[in-house]
N, C-alpha and C positions, 0 to 999 in steps of 0.2 A: 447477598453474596458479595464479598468484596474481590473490586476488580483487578486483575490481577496486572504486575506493570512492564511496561512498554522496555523490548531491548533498544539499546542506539544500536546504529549501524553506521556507519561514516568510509565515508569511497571518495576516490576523485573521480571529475567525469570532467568529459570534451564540454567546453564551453556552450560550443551550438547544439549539443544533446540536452545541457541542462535549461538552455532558452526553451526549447522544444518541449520539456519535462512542464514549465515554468506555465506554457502556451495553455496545454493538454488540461494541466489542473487550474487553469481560469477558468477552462470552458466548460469545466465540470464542476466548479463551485468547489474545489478541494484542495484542500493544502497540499504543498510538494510530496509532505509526508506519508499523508492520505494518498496521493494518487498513486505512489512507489508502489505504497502497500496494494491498494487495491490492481495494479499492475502485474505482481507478484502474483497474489489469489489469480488472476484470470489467467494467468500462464499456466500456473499449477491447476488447476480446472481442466482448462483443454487438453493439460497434456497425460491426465491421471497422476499427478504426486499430491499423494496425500500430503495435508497440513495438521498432525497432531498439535492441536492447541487449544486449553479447553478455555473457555469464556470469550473468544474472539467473537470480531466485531463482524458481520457481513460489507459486501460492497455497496449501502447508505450508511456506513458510518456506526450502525447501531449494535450493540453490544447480541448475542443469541445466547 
């Protein structure tokens, strides 16, 4: 199955949010991009929004 591809998404942010962002994804071994993402997923988890999306990745990075 071929995987299907990534939107950009491009925003400004407060300097010390993105230090912080910067921190968060060293300590978890994940790119900026990576941790956004998996940030996102874990919001919309707790909060019940669904994420229609089919081929997505889980929060280890790995495709389901």
């Amino acid at each position: 199955m071929a995987a299907s591809k990534s939107a950009t998404l491009t925003f400004r942010i407060d300097p010390g949010l993105k230090e912080a962002l910067r921190v968060a994804a060293d300590l978890e071994h994940r790119s900026i991009a990576n941790m956004v993402e998996v940030l996102i997923r874990d919001y919309c988890e707790q909060r019940g929004i669904a994420i229609s999306l089919s081929n997505t990745k889980n929060n280890h990075g790995v495709r389901s």
